[in-house]
C-alpha positions as CSV (number, residue, x, y, z in Angstrom):
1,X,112.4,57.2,29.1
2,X,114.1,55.3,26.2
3,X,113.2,57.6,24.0
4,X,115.6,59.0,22.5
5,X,115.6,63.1,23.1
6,X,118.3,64.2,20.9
7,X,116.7,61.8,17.7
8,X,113.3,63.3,18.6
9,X,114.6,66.8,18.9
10,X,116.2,66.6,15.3
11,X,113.3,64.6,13.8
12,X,110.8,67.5,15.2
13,X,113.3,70.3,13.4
14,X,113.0,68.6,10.4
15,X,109.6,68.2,9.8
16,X,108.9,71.6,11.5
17,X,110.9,73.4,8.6
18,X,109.7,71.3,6.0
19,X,105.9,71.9,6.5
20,X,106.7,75.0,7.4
21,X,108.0,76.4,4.4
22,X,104.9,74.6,2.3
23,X,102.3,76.3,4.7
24,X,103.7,79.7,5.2
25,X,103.7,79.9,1.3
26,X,100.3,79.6,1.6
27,X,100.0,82.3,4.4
28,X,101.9,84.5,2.0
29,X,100.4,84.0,-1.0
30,X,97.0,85.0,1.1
31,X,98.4,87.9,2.0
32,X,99.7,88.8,-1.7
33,X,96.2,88.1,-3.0
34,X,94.8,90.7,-0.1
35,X,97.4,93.3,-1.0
36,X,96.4,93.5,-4.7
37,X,92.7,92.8,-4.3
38,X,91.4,94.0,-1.0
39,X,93.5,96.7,0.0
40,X,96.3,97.1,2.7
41,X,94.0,98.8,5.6
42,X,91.8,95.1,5.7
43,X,95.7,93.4,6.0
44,X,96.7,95.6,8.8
45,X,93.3,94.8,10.5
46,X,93.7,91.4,10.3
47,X,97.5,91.0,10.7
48,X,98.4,93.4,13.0
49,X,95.5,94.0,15.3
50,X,93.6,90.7,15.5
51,X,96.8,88.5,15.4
52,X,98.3,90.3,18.5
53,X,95.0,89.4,19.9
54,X,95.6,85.9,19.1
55,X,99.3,86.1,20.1
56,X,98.9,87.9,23.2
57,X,96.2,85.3,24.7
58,X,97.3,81.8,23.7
59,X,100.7,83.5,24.9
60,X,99.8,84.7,28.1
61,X,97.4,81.6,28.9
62,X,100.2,78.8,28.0
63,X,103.8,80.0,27.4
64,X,104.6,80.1,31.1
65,X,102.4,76.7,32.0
66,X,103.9,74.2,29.2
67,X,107.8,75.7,29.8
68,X,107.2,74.6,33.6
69,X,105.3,71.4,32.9
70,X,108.4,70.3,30.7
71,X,110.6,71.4,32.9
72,X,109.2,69.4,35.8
73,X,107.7,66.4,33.9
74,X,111.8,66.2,33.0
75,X,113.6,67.2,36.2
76,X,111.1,66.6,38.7
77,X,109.4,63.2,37.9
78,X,109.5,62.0,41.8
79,X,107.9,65.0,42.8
80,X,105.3,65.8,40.3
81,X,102.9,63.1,39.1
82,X,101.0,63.3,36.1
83,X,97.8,63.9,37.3
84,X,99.4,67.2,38.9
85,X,100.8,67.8,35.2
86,X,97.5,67.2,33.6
87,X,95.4,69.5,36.1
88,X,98.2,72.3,35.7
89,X,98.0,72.4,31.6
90,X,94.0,72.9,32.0
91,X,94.7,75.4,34.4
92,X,95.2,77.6,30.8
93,X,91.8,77.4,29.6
94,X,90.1,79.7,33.1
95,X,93.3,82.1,32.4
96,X,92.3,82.6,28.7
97,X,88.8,83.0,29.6
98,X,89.5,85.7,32.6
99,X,92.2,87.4,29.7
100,X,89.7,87.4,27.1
101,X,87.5,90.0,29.7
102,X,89.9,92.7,29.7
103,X,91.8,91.7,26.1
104,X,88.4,92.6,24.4
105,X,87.9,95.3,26.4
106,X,90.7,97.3,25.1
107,X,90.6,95.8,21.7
108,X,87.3,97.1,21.3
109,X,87.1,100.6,23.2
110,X,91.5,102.1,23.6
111,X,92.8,101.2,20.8
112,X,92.0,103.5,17.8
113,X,88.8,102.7,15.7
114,X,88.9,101.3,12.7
115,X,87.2,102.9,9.4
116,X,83.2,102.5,9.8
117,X,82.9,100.1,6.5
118,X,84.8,97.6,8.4
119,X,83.7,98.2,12.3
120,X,80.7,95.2,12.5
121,X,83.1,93.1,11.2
122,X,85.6,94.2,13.1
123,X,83.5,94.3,16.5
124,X,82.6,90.1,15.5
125,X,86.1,89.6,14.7
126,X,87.9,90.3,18.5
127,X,85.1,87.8,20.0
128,X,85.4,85.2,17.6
129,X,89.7,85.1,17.8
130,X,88.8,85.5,21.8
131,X,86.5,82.0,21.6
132,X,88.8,80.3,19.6
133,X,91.9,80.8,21.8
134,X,89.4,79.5,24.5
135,X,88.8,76.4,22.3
136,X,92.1,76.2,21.0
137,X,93.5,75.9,24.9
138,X,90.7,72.3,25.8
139,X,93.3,70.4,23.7
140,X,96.4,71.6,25.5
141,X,96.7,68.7,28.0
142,X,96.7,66.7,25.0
143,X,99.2,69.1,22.7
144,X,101.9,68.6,26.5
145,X,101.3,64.7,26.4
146,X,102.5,64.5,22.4
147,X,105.1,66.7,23.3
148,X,106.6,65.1,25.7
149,X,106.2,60.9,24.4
150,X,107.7,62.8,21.1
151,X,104.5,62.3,18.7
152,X,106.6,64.7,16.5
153,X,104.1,63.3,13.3
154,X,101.1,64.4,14.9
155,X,102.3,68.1,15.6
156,X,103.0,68.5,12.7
157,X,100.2,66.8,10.4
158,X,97.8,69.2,12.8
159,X,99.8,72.1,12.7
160,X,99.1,71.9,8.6
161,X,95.9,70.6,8.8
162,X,94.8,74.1,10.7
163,X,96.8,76.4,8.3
164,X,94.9,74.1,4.9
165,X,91.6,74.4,6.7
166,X,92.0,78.4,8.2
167,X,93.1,79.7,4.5
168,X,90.4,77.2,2.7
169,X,88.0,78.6,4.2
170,X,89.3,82.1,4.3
171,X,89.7,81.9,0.7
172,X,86.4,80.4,0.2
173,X,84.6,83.2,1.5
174,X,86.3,86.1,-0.1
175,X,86.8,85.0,-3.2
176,X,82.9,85.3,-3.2
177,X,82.5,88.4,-1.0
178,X,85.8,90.8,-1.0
179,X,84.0,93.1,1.7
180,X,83.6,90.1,3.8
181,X,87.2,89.6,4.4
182,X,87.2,90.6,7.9
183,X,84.3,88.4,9.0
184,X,86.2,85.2,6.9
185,X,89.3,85.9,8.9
186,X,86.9,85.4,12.3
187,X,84.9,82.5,10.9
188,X,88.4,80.8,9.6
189,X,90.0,81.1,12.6
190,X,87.0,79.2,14.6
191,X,87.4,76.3,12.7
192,X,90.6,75.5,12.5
193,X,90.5,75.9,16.5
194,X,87.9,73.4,16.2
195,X,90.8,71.4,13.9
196,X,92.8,71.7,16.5
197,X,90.8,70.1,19.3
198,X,89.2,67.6,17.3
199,X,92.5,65.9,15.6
200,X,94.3,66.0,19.2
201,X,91.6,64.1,21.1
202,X,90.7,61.7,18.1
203,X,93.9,60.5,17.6
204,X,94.6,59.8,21.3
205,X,91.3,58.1,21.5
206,X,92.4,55.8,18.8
207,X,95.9,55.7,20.2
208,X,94.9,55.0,23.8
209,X,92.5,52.2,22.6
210,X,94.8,50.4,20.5
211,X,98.0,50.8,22.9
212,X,95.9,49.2,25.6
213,X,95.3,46.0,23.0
214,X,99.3,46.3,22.1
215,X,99.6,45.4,25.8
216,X,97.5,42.5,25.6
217,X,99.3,41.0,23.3
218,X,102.6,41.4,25.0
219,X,101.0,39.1,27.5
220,X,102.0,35.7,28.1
221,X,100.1,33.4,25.7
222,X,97.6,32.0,28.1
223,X,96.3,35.2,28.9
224,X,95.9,37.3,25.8
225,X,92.4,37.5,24.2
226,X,91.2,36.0,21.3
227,X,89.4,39.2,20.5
228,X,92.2,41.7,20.2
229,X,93.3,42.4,16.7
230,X,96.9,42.1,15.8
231,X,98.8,45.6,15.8
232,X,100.1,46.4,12.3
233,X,103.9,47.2,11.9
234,X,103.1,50.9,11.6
235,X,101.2,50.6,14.9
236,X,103.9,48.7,16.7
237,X,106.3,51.6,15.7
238,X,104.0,54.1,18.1
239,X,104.1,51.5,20.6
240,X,108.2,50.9,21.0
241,X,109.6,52.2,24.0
242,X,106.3,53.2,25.8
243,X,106.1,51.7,28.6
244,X,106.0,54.9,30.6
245,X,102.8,56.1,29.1
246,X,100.4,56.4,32.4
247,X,97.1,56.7,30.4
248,X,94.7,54.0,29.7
249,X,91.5,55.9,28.3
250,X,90.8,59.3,27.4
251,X,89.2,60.7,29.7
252,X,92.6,60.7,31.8
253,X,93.3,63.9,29.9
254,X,91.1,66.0,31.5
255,X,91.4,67.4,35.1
256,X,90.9,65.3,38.3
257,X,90.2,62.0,36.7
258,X,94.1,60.7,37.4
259,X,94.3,60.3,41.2
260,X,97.1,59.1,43.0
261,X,97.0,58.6,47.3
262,X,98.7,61.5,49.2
263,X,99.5,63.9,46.1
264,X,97.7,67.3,46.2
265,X,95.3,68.2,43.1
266,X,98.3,70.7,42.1
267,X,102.1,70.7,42.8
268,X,103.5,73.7,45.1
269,X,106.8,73.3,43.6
270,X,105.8,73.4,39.8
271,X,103.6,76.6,40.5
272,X,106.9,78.4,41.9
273,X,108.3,77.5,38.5
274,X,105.4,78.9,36.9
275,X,105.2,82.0,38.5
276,X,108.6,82.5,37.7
277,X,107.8,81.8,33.7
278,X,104.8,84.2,33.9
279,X,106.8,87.1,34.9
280,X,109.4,86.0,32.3
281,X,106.4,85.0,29.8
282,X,104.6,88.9,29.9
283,X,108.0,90.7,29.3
284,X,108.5,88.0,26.1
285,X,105.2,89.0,25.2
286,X,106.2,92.5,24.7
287,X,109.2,91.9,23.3
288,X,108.1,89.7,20.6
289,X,105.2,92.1,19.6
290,X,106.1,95.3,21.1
291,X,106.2,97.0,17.7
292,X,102.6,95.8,17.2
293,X,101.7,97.2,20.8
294,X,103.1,100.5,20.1
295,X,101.1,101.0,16.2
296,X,97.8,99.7,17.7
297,X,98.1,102.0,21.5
298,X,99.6,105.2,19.4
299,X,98.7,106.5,16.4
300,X,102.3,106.2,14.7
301,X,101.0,104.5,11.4
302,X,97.5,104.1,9.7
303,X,96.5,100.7,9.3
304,X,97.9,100.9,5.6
305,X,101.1,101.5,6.8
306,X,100.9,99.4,9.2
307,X,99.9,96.6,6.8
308,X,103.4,97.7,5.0
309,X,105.4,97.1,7.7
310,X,103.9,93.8,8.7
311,X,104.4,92.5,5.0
312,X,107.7,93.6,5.1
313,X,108.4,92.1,8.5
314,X,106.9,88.8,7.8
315,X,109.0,88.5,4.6
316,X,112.0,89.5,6.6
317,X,110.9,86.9,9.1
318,X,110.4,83.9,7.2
319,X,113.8,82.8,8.5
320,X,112.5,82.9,11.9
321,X,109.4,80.8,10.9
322,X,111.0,78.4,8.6
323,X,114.1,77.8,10.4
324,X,115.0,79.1,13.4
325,X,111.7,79.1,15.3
326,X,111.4,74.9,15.1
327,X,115.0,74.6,15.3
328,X,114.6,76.4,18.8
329,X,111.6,74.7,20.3
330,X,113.7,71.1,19.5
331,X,116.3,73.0,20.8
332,X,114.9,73.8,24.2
333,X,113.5,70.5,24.4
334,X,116.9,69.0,24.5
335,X,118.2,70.7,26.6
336,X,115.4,70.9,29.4
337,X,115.2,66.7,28.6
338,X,119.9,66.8,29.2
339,X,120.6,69.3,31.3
340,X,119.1,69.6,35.1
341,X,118.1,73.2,36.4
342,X,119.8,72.8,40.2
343,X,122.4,71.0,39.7
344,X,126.4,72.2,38.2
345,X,127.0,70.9,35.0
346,X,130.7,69.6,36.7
347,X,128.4,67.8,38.9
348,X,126.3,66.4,35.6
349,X,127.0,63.2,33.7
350,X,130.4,64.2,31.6
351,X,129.4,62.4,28.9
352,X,125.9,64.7,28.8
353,X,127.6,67.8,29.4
354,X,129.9,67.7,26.7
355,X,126.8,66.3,23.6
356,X,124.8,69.4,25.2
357,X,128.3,71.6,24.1
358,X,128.7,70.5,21.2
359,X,124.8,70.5,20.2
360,X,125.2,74.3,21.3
361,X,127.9,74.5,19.4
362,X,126.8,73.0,16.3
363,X,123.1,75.0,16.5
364,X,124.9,78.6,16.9
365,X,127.0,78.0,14.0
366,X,124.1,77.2,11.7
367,X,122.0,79.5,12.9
368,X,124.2,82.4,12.6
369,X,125.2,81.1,9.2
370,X,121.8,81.9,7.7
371,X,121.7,85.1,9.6
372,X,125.0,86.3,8.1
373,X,123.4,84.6,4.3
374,X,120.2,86.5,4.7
375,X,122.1,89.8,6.0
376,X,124.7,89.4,3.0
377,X,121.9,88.3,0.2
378,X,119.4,90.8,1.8
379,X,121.2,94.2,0.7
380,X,120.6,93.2,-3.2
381,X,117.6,91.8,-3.8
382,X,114.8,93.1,-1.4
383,X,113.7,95.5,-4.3
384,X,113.5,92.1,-5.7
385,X,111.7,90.1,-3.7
386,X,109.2,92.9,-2.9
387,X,108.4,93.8,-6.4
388,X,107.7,89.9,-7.2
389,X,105.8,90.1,-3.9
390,X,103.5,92.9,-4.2
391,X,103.8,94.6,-7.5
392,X,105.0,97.7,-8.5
393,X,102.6,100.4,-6.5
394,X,103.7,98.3,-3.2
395,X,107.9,99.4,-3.8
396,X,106.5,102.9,-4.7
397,X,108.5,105.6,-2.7
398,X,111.2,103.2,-1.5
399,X,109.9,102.5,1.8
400,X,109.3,99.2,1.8
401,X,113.1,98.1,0.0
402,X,114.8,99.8,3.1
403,X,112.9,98.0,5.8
404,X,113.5,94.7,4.6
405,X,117.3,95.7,4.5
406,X,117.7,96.5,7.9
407,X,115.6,93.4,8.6
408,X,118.3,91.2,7.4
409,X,120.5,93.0,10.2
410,X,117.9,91.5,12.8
411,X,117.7,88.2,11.1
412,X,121.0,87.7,12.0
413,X,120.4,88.6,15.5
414,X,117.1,86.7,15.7
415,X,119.2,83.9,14.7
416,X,122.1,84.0,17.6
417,X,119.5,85.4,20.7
418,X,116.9,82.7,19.6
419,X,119.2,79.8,20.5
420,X,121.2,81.8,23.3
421,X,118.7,82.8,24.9
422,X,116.8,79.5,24.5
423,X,119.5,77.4,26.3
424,X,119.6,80.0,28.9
425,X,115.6,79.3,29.9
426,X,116.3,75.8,29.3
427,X,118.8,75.6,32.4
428,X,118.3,78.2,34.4
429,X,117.3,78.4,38.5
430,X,114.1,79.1,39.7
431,X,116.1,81.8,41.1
432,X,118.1,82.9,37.9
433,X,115.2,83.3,35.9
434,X,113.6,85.9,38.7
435,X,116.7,87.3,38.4
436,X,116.8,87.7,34.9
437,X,113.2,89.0,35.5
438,X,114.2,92.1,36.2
439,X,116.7,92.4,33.1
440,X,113.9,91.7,31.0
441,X,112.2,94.6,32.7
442,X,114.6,96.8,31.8
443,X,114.6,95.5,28.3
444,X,111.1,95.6,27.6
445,X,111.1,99.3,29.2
446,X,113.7,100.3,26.9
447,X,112.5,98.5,23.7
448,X,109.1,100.3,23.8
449,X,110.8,104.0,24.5
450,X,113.2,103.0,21.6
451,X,111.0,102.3,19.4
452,X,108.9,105.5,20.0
453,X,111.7,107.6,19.8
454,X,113.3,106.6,16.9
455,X,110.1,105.5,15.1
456,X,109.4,109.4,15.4
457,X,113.3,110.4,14.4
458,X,113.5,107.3,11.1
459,X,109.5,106.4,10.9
460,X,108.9,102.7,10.4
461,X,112.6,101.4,10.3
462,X,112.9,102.6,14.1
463,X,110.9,100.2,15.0
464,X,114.0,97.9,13.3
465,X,116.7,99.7,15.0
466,X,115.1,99.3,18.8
467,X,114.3,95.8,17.9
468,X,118.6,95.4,16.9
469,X,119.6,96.9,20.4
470,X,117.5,95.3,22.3
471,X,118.3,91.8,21.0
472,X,122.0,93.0,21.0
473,X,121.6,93.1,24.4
474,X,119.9,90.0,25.4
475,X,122.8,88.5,23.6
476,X,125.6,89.6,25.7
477,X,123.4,88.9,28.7
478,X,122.9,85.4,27.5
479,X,126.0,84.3,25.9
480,X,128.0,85.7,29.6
481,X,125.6,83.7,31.1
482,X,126.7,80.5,28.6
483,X,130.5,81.3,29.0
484,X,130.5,81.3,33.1
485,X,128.3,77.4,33.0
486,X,130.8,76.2,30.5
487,X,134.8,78.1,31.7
488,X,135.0,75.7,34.3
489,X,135.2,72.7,32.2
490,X,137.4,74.2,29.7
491,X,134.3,74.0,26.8
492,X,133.7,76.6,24.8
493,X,130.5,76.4,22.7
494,X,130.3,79.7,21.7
495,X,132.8,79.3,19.3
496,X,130.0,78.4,16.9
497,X,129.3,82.2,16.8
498,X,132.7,82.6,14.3
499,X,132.0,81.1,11.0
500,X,135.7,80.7,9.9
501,X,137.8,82.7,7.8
502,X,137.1,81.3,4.3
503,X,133.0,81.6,4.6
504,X,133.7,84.7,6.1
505,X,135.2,86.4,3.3
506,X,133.0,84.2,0.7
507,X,130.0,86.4,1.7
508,X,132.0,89.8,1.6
509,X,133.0,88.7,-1.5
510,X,129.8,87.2,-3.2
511,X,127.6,90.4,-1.2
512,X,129.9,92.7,-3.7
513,X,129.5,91.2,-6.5
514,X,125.8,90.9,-6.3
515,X,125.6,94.7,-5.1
516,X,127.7,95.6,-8.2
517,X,125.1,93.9,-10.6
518,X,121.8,95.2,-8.5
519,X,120.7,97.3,-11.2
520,X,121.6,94.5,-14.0
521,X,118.8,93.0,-16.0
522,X,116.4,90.7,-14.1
523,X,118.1,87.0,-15.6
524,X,122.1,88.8,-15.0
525,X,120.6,89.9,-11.6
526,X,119.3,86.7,-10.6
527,X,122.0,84.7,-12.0
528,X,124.7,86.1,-10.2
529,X,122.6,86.0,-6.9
530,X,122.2,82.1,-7.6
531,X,125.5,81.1,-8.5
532,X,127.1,83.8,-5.6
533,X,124.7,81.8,-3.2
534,X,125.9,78.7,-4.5
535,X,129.4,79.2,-3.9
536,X,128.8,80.5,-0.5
537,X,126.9,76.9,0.3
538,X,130.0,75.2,-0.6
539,X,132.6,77.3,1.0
540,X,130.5,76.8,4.1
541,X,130.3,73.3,3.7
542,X,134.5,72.7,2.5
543,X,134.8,74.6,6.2
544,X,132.4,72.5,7.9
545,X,132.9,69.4,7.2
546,X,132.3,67.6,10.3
547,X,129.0,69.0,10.7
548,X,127.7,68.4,7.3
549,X,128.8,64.7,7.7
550,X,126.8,64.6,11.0
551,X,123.8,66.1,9.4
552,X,124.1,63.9,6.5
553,X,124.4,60.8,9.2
554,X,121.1,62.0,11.1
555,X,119.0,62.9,7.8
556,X,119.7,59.0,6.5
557,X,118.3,57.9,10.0
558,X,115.5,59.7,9.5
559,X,115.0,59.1,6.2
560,X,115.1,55.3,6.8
561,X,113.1,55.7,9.9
């Protein structure tokens, strides 16, 4: 393709973050409102239980599917056509519909009941997150094919669109009826599901139509037509470097309708690698949620508490949403697009090898430079930020300011696994990731005994503590695995795991000042926190220069783009 991956990749980041930031404020001031007006037990409902409902089916239906379509639609483009590539992502809307069976079994009849006020709504709630996963899935052939021609816009103009149009109409209905919240959670989350599908299939149905009369007019001038419109500039801009793009009308999205002589309806190679991803995929699952597994299968926390610690964990996490969750998806992009699976990297285009190191590189040291921010920041003002968040009866008792703390701790090693750990899935064998199969086994084994144990030995911050180990040791894991594919050619991008001396001792320095004025009045407290976090910005940058000329270089690019 002439596309250019590494561009995209950055482009995607950017925009990801940015919109982002403006719609997860809106998630959280949601939230806020339901804290102080509804009550925490409808929060916990809604956030814990029926969101690991969501989580777990779109997860299991997809997560293993798209990471093998990419793969091969990157690595394997001899061997696996695209009407094998389209058939396989639709493949994800059967598997959601068999999940859903035994999903809504056990939401509705193991896990522990919730109060009677809330159980209709509660009982409407698991089928109506259960049908709009199902409807969620129709567009997915179409969500693959964006991701892979790099219609970076379009994700993320949907992705907003289906946040604006889930809280509208959330807040819409509660703001009339506050017992209804449960039921305006269900009925939100079926449209924006409907969002979804509707803004990915009318945009290639313009885009498909209007391409095709592009290519007429690229024809010599004896053989256009009179009655194809001219493409405007802002058209011609979707239309560069295209030429690739297979489809000619919709309907190509769905399955069967792209047929190609002697290829089979699916490929036998690109199910191997799926297989592989689904064993990898349910383990990921578990890790990734297995706090949420454990509240909602044992009776560790009531809902209110629960609603606590998923407030406190999604304002520890905002990093991870904001930041380092797009900055990893454009990350693994990359490097599935730059790196091949079966092949050395000394037997790799040099040239490759080396912009994949130093993009490694360069994302582990920014990364773990807001992990290190957040842990240093985090110490001093998450009395701060909770109190601001949720008022004065939410920090009651103390709970709440010493869960966020430790948070920071696994911000910081969100931020290094996330990318690590990324690369690793990015460039791994068939064979290395059953391998690594097994590990995760043991990982997921030993995160959910952790976290029973110590949730009964600290309460609510040992589900914080198991979450630390275990990413500690997906870490090592990883980053071994990164030093033996990159010793041989004397590269070393792991080196972006030491942020250098002077920013370093900036944070030590700045995280005691701010701890000595903790108890200050609110303007002294915030004060020093802004001008500490100022002067950590530019110690990092004085130490970093090259990369904060490079990111300066790509944002003007992208600006002007």
């Amino acid at each position: 393709m002439a596309r250019n991956v590494l561009q995209s990749s950055l482009l995607g980041a950017g925009f990801s973050i940015i919109f982002q930031i403006l719609c997860r404020i809106l998630t959280f001031g949601i939230n806020a409102y339901i804290v102080r007006n509804v009550g925490r037990e409808v929060l916990g409902i809604m956030n814990v239980r029926l969101l690991l409902l969501e989580s777990t089916l779109l997860f299991l239906s997809r997560e293993a599917i798209n990471r093998a379509a990419l793969s091969a639609n990157s690595q394997q483009r001899d061997k696996c056509s695209w009407a094998q590539l389209i058939n396989q992502m639709w493949l994800t809307v059967p598997i959601c519909a068999a999940l859903c069976i035994p999903c809504l079994y056990i939401w509705l009849h193991w896990l522990s009941a919730v109060d009677a006020p809330y159980g209709a709504q509660y009982v409407f709630a698991c089928y109506a997150v259960a049908l709009s996963c199902v409807l969620e899935l129709l567009a997915e052939s179409a969500v693959f094919v964006s991701q892979v021609f790099c219609f970076v816009k379009l994700k993320i103009v949907l992705n907003t669109l289906h946040i604006f149009v889930r809280s509208i109409i959330f807040l819409w209905i509660v703001t009339g009826d506050r017992s209804a919240a449960i039921a305006a959670f269900a009925i939100a989350q079926l449209a924006s599901a409907f969002t979804i599908v509707l803004g990915q299939y009318g945009f290639f149905h313009y885009y498909i139509r209007r391409f095709n009369d592009f290519k007429l007019q690229q024809q010599p001038h004896g053989r256009k037509s009179k009655t194809v419109p001219e493409s405007s500039s802002w058209e011609r801009s979707l239309f560069e470097n295209m030429d690739d793009f297979p489809f000619t009308k919709l309907s190509e999205l769905l399955p069967g309708v792209i047929t190609r002589s002697g290829d089979g309806f699916f490929n036998r190679e690109l199910q191997t690698l799926t297989l592989s991803f689904v064993k990898q995929g349910v383990l990921k699952q578990i890790l990734t949620e297995g706090e949420k597994y454990v509240m909602s299968v044992s009776p560790v926390l009531s809902f209110g508490e629960q609603a606590t610690y998923d407030v406190v964990n999604n304002l520890g996490s905002m990093a991870a949403r904001f930041i380092f969750r797009p900055i990893e998806d454009s990350a693994y992009f990359y490097f599935t697009q730059t790196i091949a699976r079966d092949t050395r990297l000394a037997k790799q285009p040099p040239e490759r090898v080396r912009q994949a190191s130093s993009v490694l590189h360069n994302l582990l040291l920014g990364v773990s430079s807001i992990g290190l921010i957040a842990f240093t920041f985090g110490q001093s003002y998450s009395h701060t930020l909770l109190l601001l968040y949720g008022g004065e009866d939410f920090v009651a008792g103390g709970l709440p300011q010493q869960l966020l703390q430790w948070h920071c701790l696994a911000i910081y090693l969100l931020s290094v696994n996330g990318i690590s750990e990324g690369y690793m899935f990015a460039t791994n064998t068939s064979r290395d990731i059953d391998k690594y199969n097994y590990l995760m086994a043991i990982f997921s084994i030993s995160f959910l005994v952790l976290s029973y144990i110590l949730t009964g030995i600290f309460g609510p911050v040992g589900f914080i503590f198991a979450n630390c180990i275990n990413m500690l040791g997906r870490i090592l894991y990883s980053t071994w695995y990164i030093r033996q594919q990159y010793q041989p050619l004397s590269l070393n991008p792991l080196q972006g795991l030491w942020p250098g001396k002077l920013f370093g001792g900036t944070l030590v320095i700045a995280g005691l000042i701010c701890y000595w004025y903790k108890y200050a009045i609110f303007s002294t407290h915030m004060g020093v926190g802004l001008g500490t976090g100022i002067f950590c910005l530019l110690a990092w940058a004085l130490a970093h220069r090259e990369l904060v000329h490079l990111a300066w270089k790509y944002s003007r690019r992208i600006k002007i783009e």
